[in-house]
C-alpha positions as a Python dict, from the first residue, in 0.01 Angstrom:
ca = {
    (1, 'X'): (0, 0, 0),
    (2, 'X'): (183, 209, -294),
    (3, 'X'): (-63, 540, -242),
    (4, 'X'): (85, 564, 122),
    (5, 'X'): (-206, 421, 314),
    (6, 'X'): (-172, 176, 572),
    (7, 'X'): (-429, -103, 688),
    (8, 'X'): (-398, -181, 1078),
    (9, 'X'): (-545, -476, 1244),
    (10, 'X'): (-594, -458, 1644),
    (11, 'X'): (-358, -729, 1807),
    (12, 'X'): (-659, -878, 2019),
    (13, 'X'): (-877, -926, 1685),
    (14, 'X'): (-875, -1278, 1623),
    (15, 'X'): (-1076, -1439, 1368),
    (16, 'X'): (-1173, -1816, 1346),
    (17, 'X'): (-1289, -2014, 1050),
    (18, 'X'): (-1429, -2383, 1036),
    (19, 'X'): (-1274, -2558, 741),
    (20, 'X'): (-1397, -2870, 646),
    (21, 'X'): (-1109, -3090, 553),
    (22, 'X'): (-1270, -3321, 336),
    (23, 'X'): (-1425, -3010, 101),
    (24, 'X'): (-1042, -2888, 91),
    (25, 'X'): (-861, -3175, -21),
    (26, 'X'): (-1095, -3254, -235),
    (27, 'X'): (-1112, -2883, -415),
    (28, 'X'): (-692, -2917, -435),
    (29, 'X'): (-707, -3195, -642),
    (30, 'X'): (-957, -3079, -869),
    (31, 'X'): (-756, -2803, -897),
    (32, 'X'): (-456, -2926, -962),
    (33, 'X'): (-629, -3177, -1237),
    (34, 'X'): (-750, -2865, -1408),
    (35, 'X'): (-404, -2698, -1398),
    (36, 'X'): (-269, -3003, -1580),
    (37, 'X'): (-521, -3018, -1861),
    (38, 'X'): (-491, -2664, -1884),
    (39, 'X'): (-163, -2653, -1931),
    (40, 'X'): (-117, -3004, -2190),
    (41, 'X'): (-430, -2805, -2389),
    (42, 'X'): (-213, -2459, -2401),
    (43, 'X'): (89, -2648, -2557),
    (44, 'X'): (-81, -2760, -2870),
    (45, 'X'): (-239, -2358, -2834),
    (46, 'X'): (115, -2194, -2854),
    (47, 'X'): (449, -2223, -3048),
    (48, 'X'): (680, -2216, -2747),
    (49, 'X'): (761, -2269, -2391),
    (50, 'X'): (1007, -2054, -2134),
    (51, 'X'): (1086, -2163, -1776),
    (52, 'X'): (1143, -1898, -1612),
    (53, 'X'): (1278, -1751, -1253),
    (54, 'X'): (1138, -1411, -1049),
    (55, 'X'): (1239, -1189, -789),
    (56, 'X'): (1024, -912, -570),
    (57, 'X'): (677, -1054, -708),
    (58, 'X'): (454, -841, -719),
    (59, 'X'): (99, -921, -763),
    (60, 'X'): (-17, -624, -888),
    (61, 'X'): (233, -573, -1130),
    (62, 'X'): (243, -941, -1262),
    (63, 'X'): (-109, -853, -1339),
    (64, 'X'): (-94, -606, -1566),
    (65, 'X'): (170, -794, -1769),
    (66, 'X'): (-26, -1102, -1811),
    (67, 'X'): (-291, -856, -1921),
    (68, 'X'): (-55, -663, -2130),
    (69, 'X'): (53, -1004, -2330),
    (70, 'X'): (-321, -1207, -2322),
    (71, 'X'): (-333, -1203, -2661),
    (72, 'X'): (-37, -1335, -2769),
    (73, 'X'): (92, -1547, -2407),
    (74, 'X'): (-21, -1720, -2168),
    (75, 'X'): (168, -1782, -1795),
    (76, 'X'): (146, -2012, -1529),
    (77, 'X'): (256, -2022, -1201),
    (78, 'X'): (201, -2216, -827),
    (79, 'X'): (232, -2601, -747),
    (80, 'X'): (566, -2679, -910),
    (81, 'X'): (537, -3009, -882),
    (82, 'X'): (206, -2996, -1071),
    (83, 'X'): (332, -2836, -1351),
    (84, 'X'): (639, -3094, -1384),
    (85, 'X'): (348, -3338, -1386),
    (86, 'X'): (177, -3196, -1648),
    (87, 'X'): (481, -3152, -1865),
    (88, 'X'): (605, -3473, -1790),
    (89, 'X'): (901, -3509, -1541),
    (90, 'X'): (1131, -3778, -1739),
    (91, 'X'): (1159, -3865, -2101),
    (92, 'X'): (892, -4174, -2088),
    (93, 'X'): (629, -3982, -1914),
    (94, 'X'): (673, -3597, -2138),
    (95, 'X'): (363, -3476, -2332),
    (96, 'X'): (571, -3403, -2632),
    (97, 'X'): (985, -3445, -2700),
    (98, 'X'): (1261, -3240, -2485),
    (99, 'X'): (920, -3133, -2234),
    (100, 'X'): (1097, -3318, -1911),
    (101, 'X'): (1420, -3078, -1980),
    (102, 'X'): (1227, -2814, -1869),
    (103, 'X'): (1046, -2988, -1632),
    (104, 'X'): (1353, -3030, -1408),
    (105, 'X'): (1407, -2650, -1394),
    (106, 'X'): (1088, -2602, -1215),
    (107, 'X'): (1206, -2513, -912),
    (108, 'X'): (1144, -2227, -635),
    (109, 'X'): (1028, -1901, -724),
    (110, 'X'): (958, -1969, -1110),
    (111, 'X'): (720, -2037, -1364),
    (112, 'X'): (597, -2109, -1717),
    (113, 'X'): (602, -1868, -2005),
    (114, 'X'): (395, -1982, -2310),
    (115, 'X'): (373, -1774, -2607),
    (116, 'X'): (331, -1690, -2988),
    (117, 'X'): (536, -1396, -3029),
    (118, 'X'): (903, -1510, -3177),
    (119, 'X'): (1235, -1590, -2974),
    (120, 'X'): (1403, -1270, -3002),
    (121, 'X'): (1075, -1068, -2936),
    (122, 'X'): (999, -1260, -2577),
    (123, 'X'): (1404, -1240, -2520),
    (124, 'X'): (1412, -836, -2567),
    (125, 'X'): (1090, -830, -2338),
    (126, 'X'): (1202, -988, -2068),
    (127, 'X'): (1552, -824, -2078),
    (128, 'X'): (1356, -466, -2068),
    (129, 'X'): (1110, -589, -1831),
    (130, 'X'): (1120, -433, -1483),
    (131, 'X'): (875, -338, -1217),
    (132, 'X'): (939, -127, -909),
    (133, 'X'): (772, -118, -558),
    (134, 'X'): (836, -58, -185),
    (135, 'X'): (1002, -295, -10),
    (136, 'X'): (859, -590, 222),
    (137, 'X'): (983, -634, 601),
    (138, 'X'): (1260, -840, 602),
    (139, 'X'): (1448, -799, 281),
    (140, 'X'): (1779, -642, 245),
    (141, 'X'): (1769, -262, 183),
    (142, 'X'): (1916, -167, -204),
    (143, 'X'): (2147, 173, -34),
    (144, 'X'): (2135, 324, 272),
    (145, 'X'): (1910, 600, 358),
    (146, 'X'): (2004, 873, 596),
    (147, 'X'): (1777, 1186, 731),
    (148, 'X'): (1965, 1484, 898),
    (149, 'X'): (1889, 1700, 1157),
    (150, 'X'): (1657, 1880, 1076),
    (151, 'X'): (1285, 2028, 961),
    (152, 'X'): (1144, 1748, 761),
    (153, 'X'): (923, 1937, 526),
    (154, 'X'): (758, 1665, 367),
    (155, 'X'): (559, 1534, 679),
    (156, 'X'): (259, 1715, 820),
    (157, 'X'): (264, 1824, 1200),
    (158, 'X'): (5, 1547, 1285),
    (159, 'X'): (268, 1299, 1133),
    (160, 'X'): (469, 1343, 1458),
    (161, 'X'): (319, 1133, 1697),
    (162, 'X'): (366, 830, 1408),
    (163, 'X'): (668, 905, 1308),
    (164, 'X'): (793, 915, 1680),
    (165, 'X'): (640, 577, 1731),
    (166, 'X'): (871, 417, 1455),
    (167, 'X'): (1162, 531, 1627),
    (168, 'X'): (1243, 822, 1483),
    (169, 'X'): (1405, 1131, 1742),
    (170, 'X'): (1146, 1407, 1578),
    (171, 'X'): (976, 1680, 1750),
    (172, 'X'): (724, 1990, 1633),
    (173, 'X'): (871, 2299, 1601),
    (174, 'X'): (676, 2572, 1551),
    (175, 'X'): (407, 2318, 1376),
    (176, 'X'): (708, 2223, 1128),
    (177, 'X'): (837, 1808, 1184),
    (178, 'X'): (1195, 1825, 1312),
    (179, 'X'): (1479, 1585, 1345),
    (180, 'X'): (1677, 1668, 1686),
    (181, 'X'): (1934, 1460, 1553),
    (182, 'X'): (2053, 1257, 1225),
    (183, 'X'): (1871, 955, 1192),
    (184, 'X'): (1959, 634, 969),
    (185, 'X'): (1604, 482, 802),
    (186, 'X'): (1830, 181, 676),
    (187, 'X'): (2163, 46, 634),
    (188, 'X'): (2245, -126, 250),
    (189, 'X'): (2273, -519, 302),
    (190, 'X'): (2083, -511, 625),
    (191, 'X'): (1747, -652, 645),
    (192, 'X'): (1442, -366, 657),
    (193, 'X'): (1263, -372, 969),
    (194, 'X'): (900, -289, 1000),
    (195, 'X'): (968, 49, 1092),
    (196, 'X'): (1184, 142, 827),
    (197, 'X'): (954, -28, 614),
    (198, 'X'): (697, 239, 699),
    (199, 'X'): (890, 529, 665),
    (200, 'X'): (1046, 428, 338),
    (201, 'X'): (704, 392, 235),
    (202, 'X'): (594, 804, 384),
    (203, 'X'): (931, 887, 231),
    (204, 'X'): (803, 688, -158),
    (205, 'X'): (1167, 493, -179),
    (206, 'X'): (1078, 215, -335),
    (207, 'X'): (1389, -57, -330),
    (208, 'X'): (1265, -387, -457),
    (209, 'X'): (1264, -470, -801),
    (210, 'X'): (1064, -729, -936),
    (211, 'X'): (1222, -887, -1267),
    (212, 'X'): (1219, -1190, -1466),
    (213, 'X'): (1460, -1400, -1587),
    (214, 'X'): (1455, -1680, -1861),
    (215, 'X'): (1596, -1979, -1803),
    (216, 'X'): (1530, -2208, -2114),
    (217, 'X'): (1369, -2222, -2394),
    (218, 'X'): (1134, -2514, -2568),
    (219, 'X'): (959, -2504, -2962),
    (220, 'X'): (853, -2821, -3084),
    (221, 'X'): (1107, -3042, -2950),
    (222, 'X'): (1378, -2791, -2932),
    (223, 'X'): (1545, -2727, -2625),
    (224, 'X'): (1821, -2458, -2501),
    (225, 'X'): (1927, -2364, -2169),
    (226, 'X'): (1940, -2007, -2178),
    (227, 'X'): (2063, -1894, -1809),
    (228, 'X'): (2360, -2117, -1780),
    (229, 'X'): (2349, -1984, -1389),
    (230, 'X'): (2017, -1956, -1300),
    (231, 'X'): (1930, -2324, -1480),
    (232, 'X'): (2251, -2449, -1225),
    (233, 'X'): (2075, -2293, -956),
    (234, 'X'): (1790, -2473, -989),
    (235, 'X'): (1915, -2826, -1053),
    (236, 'X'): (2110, -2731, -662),
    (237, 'X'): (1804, -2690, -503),
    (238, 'X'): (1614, -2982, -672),
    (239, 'X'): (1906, -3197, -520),
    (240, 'X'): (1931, -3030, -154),
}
């Protein structure tokens, strides 16, 4: 969590729900019915339509920009394949002319961008647009972060025992948190393990980035690719 608190859950705590598969199906296709209408309705609501990609998502974050631009945009994301439904995946099935071009570039970690404000206002937005937050398990660390030997100031004496148990060679001194000996958090290019995860988090090094990138851009039949290599990308992995 970004204000340093962690959230533990006991290995031997298990718990079990009954599902009813019926009720589930039949809630995901209402859903994604919704979604479609939703989306065909907000197309005759705004002027123009961006496909665009993400990296580091970040919940929180994406939040407060969708709640930053409610008045003028509207996004939608999940079920790619519904959403190239609902725009109309080839040229005899699209809502409204150009619609399947962007269609096809629904693919992976993107989404829909649909808006009022004009083309060189959404451009400069999203080209300014950046969010910051720690790191999740598993992705590649941005630079490499080294602790010497040393008192570690920052950390309180009952810190010890927890630090200890991710790894680190720290003792108390005195009540003060030392490092017997220099001590490597994480390597750049390597993925972050849970540990260093932790104590990147204790240490507020934050290394993932969460940014958006448009990839095309559609206004009443008008189409443009936008991201020459990020539209490329995508037709790749619709074709693997």
């Amino acid at each position: 969590m970004a204000n340093g608190t962690s959230r533990y859950c006991h290995p031997s705590m298990s718990i079990r729900r009954t599902v009813t598969l019926s009720k589930t199906q039949k809630k995901t296709k209402e859903h994604k019915e919704t979604l479609v209408s939703t989306l065909r309705k907000a197309l005759d609501e705004y002027q123009s339509l961006y496909v665009f990609s993400y990296e580091n998502m970040r919940n929180s974050l994406f939040k407060e920009l969708r709640d930053k631009l409610k008045t003028s945009s509207r996004f939608f994301m999940g079920g790619n394949k519904v959403l190239q439904i609902a725009l109309g995946k080839t040229n005899a099935d699209e809502v409204k002319d150009n619609l399947h071009k962007a269609s096809e570039l629904i693919e992976g970690d993107r989404g829909l961008y649909l808006t009022n404000l004009p083309k060189d206002e959404v451009l400069k937005f999203f080209g300014e647009f950046e969010g910051h937050d720690f790191a999740r398990t598993g992705s590649p660390a941005t630079e490499t972060v080294e602790l010497p030997e040393g008192p570690l100031e920052q950390f309180t004496h009952d810190m010890e025992p927890f630090l200890r148990k991710q790894g680190m060679p720290v003792r108390l001194n005195r009540g003060v948190v030392e490092l017997v000996a220099n001590y490597t958090v994480c390597t750049e290019g390597d993925p972050i393990s849970p540990e260093a995860s932790r104590i990147l988090r204790l240490l507020g090094i934050q290394m993932a980035t969460f940014t958006l990138t448009p990839i095309c851009y559609w206004s009443n039949g008008e189409f443009e690719i936008l991201d020459e290599e990020e539209a490329a990308n995508g037709a790749k992995s619709a074709n693997t």
